[in-house]
N, C-alpha and C positions, 0 to 999 in steps of 0.2 A: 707412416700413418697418412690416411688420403683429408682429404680435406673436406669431405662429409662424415669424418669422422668425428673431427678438430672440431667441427661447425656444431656437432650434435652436443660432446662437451664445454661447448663455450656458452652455449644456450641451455646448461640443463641444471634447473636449479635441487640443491641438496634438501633446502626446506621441505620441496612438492614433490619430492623423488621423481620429479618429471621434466620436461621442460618448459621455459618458461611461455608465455602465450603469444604467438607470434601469428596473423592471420594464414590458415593453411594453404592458400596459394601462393603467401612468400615465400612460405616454408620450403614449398614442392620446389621452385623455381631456384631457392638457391642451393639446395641439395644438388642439381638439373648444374647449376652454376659449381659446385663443386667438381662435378665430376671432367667439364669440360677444362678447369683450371689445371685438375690433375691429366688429363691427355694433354695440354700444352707443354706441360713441363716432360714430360713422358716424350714428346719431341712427334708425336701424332697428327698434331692440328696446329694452325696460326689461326691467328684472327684478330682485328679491330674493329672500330665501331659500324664497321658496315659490312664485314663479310667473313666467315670460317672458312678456311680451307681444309684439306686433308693434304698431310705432309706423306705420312708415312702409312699406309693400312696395316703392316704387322701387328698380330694381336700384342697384347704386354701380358697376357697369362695372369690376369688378376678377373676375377668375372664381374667387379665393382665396374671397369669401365669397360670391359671389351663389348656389349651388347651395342655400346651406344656408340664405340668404335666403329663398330662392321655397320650401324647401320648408315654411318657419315657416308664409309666407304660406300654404302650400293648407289646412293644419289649422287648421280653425275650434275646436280647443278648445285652452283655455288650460294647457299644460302646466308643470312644476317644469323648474328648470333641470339638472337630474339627467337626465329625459326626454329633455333636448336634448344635453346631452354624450355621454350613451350612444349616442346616435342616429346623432350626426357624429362619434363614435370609429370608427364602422364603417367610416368612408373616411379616415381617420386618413393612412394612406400618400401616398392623393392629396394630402394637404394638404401634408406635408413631401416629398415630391417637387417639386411648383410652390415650395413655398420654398428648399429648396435651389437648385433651377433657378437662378431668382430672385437668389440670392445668388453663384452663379457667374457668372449674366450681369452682374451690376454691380460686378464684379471684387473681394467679399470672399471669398469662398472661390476657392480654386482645387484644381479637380480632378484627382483621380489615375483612370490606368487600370482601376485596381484600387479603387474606389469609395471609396479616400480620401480625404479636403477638407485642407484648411489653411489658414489664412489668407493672403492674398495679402501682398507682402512691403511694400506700398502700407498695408494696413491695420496690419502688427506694427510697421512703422517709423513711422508716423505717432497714431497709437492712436485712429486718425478712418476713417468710411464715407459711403459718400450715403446719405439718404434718399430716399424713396420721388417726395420733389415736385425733388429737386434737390440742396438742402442739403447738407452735411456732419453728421455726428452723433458724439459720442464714443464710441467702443465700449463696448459693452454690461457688460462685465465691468468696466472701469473705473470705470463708473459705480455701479452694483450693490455693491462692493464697497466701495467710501467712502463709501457710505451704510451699511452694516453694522459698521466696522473702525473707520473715521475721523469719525466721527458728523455726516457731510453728511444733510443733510435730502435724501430722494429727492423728487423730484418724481413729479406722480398715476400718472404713464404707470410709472414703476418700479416704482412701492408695489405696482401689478397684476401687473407680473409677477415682483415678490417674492413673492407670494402663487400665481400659479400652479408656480412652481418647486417652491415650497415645497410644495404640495399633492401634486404627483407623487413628492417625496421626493430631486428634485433636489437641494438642497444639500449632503444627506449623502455625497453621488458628487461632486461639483468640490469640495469643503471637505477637510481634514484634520479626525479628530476632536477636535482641541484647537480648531482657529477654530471649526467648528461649535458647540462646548460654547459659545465669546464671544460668538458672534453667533447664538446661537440667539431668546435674550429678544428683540432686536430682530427677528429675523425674524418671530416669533410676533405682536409688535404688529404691522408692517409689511403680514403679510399678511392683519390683522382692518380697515384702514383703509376699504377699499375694498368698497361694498354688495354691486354686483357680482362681483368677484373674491370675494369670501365665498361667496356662493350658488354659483359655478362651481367652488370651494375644496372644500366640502360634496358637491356630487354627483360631485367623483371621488372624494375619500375614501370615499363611500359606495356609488359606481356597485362593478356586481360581476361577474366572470365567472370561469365557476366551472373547475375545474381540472381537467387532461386526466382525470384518472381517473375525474371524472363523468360525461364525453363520450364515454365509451369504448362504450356501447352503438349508436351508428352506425359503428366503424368497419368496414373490411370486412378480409375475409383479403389479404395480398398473395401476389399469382396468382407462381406458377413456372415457370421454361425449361429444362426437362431438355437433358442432353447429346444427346441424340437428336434431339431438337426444335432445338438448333440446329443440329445434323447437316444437317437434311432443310432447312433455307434456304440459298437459291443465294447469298444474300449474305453469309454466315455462309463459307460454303465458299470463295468467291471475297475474301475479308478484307477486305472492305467494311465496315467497323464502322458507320461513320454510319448507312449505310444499314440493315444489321440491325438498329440498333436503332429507326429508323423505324418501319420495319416492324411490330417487336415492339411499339412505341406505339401504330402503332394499331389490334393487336390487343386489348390488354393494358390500357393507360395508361401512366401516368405513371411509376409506379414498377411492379416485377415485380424479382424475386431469378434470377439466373442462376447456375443450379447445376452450376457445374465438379465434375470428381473432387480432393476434399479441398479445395474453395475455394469457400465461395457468395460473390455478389458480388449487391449492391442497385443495380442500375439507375437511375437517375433521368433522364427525358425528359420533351425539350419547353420551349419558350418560356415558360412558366409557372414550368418550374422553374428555366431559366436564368434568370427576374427575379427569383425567390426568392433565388436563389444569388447574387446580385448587393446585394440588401438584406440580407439574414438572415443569408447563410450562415458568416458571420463566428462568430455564436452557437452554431452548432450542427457546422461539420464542421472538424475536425484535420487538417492535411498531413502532420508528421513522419512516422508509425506508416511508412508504406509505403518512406520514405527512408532510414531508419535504418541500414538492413543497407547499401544501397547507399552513403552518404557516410561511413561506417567503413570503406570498403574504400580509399578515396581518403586515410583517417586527418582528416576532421575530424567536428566533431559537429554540426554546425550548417552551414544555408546561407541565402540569401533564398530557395531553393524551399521549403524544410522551414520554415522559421519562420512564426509566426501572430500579431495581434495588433501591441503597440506597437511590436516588435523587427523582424517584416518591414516595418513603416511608417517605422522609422528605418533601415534595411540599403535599402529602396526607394531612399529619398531621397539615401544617399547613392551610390547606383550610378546615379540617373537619367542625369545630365551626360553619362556615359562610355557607356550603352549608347542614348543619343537619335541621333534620323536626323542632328543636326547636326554627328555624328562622320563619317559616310557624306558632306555635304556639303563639310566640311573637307577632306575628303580622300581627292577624288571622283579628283585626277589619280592616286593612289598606286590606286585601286581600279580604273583601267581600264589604267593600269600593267599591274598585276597581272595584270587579263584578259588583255591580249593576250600577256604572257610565255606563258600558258596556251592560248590558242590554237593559238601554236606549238607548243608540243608536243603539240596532237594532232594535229597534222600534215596533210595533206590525203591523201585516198585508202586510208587504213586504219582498221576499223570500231573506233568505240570504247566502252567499255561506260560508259552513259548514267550510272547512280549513282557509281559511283566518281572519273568526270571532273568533277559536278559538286562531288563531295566534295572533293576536290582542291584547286579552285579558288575553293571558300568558306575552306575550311579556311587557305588561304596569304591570302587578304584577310584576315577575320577576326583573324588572327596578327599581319595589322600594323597594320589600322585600331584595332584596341582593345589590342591587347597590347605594341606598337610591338615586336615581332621580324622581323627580318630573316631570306629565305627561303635557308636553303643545304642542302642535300640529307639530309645528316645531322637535319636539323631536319623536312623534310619525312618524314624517316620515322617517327622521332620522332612524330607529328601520326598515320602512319598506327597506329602504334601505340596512341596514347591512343582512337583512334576504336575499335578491337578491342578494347581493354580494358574501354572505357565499354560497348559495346555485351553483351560478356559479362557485366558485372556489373549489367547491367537484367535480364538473361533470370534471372539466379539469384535478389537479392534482391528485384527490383520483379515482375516477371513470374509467378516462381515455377515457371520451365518447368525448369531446369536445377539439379543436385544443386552444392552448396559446393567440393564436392572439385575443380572444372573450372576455379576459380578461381587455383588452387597448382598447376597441370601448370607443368613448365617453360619452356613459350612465355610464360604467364601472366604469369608472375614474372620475366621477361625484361621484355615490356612493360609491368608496373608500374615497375621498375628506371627503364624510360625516362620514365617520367610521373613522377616525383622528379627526371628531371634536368632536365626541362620546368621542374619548381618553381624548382629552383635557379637554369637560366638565368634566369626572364621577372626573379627577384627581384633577381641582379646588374645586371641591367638597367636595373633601376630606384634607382639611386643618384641623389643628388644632382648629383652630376656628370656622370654617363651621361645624364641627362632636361636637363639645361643647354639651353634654346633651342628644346626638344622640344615640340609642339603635346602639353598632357595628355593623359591615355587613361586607362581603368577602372582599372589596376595603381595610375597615380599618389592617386586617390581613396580608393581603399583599402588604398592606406600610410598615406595620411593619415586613417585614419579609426582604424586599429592604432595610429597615434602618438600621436593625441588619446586614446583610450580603449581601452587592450590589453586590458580585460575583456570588453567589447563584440565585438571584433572580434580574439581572439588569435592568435598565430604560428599554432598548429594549424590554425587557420583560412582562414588566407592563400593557402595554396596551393591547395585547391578552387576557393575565390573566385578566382584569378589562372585559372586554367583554364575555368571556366564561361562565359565568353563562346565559348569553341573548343567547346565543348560542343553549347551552343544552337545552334552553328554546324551540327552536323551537322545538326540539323533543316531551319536554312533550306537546307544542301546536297540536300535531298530536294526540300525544295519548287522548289528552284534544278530539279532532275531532271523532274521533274513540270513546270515549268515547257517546258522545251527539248520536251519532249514532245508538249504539246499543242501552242508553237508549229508544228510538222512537221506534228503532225496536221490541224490548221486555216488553210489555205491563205489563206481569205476575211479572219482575224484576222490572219496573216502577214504578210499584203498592205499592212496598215494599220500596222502596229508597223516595217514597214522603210523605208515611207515617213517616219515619225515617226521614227525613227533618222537616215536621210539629211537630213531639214531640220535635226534638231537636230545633228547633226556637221559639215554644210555649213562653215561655216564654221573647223573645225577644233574642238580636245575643249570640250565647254560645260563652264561652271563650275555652280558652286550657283545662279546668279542665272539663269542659265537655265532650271533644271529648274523651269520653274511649273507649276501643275497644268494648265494647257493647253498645255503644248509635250509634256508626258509624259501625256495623255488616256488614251490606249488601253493602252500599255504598265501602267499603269497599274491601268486596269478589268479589263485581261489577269490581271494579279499577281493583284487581287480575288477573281475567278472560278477559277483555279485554287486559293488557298485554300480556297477552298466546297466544291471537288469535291473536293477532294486534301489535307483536314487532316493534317498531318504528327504531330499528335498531336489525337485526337479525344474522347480524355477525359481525365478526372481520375478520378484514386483519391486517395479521401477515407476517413476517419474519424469517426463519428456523435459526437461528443463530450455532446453534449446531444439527445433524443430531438426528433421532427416528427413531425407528418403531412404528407403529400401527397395528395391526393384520397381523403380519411376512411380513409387506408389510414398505420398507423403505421408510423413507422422506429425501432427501440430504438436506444437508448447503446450504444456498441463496433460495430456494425452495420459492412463494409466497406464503401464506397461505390464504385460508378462513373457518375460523373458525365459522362452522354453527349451532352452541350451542341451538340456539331456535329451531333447526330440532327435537328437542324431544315433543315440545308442541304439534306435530301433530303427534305423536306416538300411537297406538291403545292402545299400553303394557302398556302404562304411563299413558293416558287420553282416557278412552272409548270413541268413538261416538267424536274423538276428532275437528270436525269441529261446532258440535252444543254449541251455546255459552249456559252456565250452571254454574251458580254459588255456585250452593251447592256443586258442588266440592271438596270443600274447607274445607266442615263440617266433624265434624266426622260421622260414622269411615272413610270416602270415605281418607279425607287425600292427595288429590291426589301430593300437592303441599310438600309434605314431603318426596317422593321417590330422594333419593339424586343426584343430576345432573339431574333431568328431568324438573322440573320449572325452567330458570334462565332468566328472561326478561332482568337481568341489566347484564349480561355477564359474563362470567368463568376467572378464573385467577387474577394477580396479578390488569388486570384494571375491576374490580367490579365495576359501580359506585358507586362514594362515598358519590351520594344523592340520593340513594334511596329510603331513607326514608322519605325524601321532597317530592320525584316524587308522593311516596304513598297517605301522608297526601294533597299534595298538590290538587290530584285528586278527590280526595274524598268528601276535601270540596270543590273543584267549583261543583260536579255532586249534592251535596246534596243543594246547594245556588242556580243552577238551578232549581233542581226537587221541590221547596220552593218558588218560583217566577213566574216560565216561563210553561206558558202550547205550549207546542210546537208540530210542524209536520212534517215530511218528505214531500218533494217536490221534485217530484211526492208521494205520499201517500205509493205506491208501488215499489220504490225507490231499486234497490238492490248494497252494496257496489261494487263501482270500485276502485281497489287499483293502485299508485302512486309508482312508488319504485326507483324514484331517484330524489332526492341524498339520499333521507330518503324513508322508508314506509311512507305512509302516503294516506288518502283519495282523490279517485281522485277529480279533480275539479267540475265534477258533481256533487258531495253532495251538497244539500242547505236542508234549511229549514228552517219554519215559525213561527214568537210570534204571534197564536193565540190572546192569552189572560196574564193579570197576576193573577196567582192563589192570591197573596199576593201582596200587594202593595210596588213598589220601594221605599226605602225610604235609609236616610243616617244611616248606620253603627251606632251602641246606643255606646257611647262614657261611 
């Protein structure tokens, strides 16, 4: 294991699923300081407090240090080892990228959606990892730490990177300042041991970069988009957000402020900024601000969208179970159940309007796969209820399009009435007695999470959280809309997804152990490709909490953000011919969805949804249960999508369409 490896687990706390906060030009500098520890020992390089040399140029076949290898080797002059840290800080990222890699491919970290790590449960239960040649090793803290505490003698490999931690200012971020004050004396000896580790000690304490406000003479003005100007663009008109913001990318760049009446809003586009947003943006952009108004109308204060930091990394964790595709696999019979009750009622031969069928029909899954409620009429309105409620209260506090007062008419407060008795039921529902025998589900998790700790997670709370999977639901019900759509539209893709349907129900309903990623190929790449085209939510609005740059162009503190992440699925660079929907895509070598930051339908940074592997599986089998039952049409035949774009993307109310015929007969779920 190299010792930007070590260095990244020594500093990476389990609470924040991150690491702890260490200024990032320590950071760089002793990653920079890792790599040169590991060429000493690799027999590459000497050095002391005044000069590196190059021992040996042979590569060592690892790509962690040979770059920074070869480039010792091309300079014939003998530089301080200052020169060389500042040098390989500059690619600082790459380094701890290949280490993280690294660390999740050999199962000590395990990764979140949402670019959090943890330790794997292999590593907290055992307090052991491989190394790099095979072996087993004791984890790094364990050791570290009884050499400071319990007066083990470190061995050389520790004594270094006692000393590089120390040097970046590590230990005062994993330590309380009472152990620090005990263990500071030995850290100071500890990290003077070592020739090398001193000299690389020295030039980061020493290395220097100087502070935004001295930089400030390159940046440039961030350019503007009057209301007019977005007026006069057909994508703008046609509510095509990805694609206007495309567009405006690559007029503009990266960033550009979009000036609504009484709303500016900062733009951020592009792959660059989607990987930013996936590294950095933890430090610098706030979710709450824009949630606020909207999760006080529902009476709580808090949720996993709005939360930031170690609180969404624990609320993550404990909703993953109940929103993962393994709930959709458990209880694949109860979701085709479900479909076909719904089939039949759209009946054959009368046209039906496309969003709200598909809204329907997420909405009554959803209800039971993760809330475990049972559909009865009363309930179903109920459902349509919370859907008109949730959607007016984005337009007023998330949107900003609609005045407070629309929110207290008396439909309003009717359909609030019914989202309290929503509360009420999913909560009796969920008793000890009621769930007896019951396969778990999200409610159960986060009873259990109210029971263990009601500060964390209190009653106020509980009802949001019990309802927010019926929420997200309406989203996937658009993309579900979008979906039915383009199948009708694409006959050549049709062709291939009813095939794939008929072998896979041949035999009567598949289980979980069937759906492999080769029995469900195309329905599949199908799901993919209309997420590209058809993001049901294309950005995020964000809050500058701590100021950036973006291409020498500054973003201040409080700045509103919109973060236009899916601006890249309409990129020529990333997706040829990016308007034509094409699902081979996907295949090799085309690859498209593999260009890093350029597919991200479920969002960049720390709020990744954390179902999206449900959204996948779950789309795939209503499209292949359709394509399996329903011979269908567009209505009009020639039908061309109108898009919807508030509060959600989503198909305008114009879509409908027709149940011809059934290819297959409705029948009940084979038990």
């Amino acid at each position: 294991m190299r010792f930007s490896e070590e260095l990244l687990l020594l500093l990476h706390s389990d609470d924040t699923g991150y690491f702890v906060p260490v200024p990032e030009w320590n950071m760089s500098c002793a990653l920079a300081g890792g790599v040169l520890l590991d060429l000493s020992l690799e027999g590459r390089i000497d050095s002391d407090l005044e000069s590196l040399i190059l021992v040996d140029p042979t590569p060592t076949g690892d790509p962690l240090l040979d770059p920074t290898l070869a480039e010792i080797a091309r300079d014939e002059t003998v530089r301080t080892p200052r020169f060389w840290v500042e040098r390989i800080a500059q690619r600082s990222d790459k380094i701890s990228d290949e280490s993280m890699n690294r660390l999740v491919n050999a199962g000590i970290f395990e990764a979140d959606s949402g670019g959090f790590l943890s330790l794997s449960k292999k590593v907290t239960r055992t307090g052991r990892y491989p190394l790099v040649d095979g072996r087993t090793g004791e984890e790094i803290k364990g050791r570290i730490f009884r050499s400071l505490f319990d007066g083990e003698i470190p061995e050389p490999r520790d004594v270094a990177i006692i000393a590089l931690v120390h040097s970046c200012g590590g230990f005062r971020a994993i330590l309380d300042p009472d152990e620090f004050d005990e263990a500071k004396d030995l850290i100071e000896l500890y990290a003077g041991m070592d020739l090398i580790a001193r000299g690389i000690a020295v030039a980061i304490r020493s290395s220097y970069r100087p502070p935004s406000s001295m930089r400030s003479g390159r940046r440039r003005p961030m350019p503007e988009v009057g209301m007019w100007e977005m007026l006069s663009s057909k994508a703008f008109r046609s509510r095509n957000v990805p694609k206007f913001l495309a567009e405006t990318f690559k007029e503009l760049g990266p960033v550009y402020k979009l000036k609504f009446p009484g709303r500016e809003l900062v733009a951020l586009v592009g792959t660059d900024v989607n990987k930013w947003a996936a590294k950095k943006g933890r430090h610098h952009l706030r979710t709450r601000d824009y949630l606020q108004g909207f999760q006080a109308e529902w009476g709580t204060a808090r949720s996993v969208a709005s939360l930031d930091g170690a609180d969404h990394f624990r609320m993550r964790r404990a909703m993953r179970a109940g929103c993962s595709s393994a709930v959709v696999k458990d209880r694949l019979a109860e979701l085709f159940l479900i479909g076909r009750r719904t089939f039949e009622r759209w009946g054959t031969g009368r046209v039906v309007p496309g969003e709200a069928a598909c809204q329907g029909l997420i909405g009554e899954q959803i209800g039971r796969l993760f809330v475990s409620i049972e559909r009865t009429e009363d309930l179903m309105e109920i459902l349509d209820h919370l859907l008109k409620f949730e959607y007016r209260a984005l337009l007023v506090h998330v949107h900003r399009l609609l005045p407070k007062f629309l929110l207290r008419t008396p439909r309003m407060r009717r359909y609030k009435k019914s989202v309290l008795e929503l509360y009420d039921h999913i909560h009796a529902s969920h008793t000890p007695g009621q769930r007896e025998g019951e396969r778990r589900d999200l409610v159960d998790d986060l009873m259990e999470l109210h029971h263990a700790d009601p500060q964390f997670m209190p009653e106020t709370n509980l009802g949001f959280a019990f309802i927010a999977p019926m929420i997200a639901g309406h989203y996937l019900g658009s993309a579900t809309a979008f979906s039915v759509y383009e199948l009708l539209k694409r006959p050549r893709f049709r062709e291939q997804i009813v095939a794939e349907a008929d072998n896979l129900f041949a035999g009567g309903d598949p289980t979980a152990a069937n759906l492999s990623p080769e029995s469900i190929d195309a329905a599949h790449r199908f799901s993919m490709e209309v997420l590209r085209l058809h993001p049901v939510i294309p950005t995020h609005l964000r809050t500058t909490m701590n100021s950036f740059e973006v291409g020498n162009i500054e973003v201040p503190a409080y700045s509103e953000l919109l973060v236009g992440y899916t601006a890249t699925h309409y990129m020529e660079e990333f997706f040829p011919d990016p308007e034509t929907f094409d699902i081979d895509r996907y295949l090799e070598p085309r690859d498209e969805h593999r260009q890093t930051g350029a597919y991200v339908p479920f969002g960049v940074g720390t709020h990744v949804c954390g179902g999206s592997g449900w959204t996948r599986l779950h789309m795939a089998a209503n499209l292949l249960l359709m394509a399996r039952h329903l011979d269908m049409e567009l209505v009009p035949s020639n039908y061309r999508l109108k898009l919807s774009s508030f509060p959600k993307s989503s198909p305008g109310k114009s879509f409908k369409f027709r149940v011809k015929g059934h290819r297959h007969p409705l029948r009940p779920a084979q038990s």
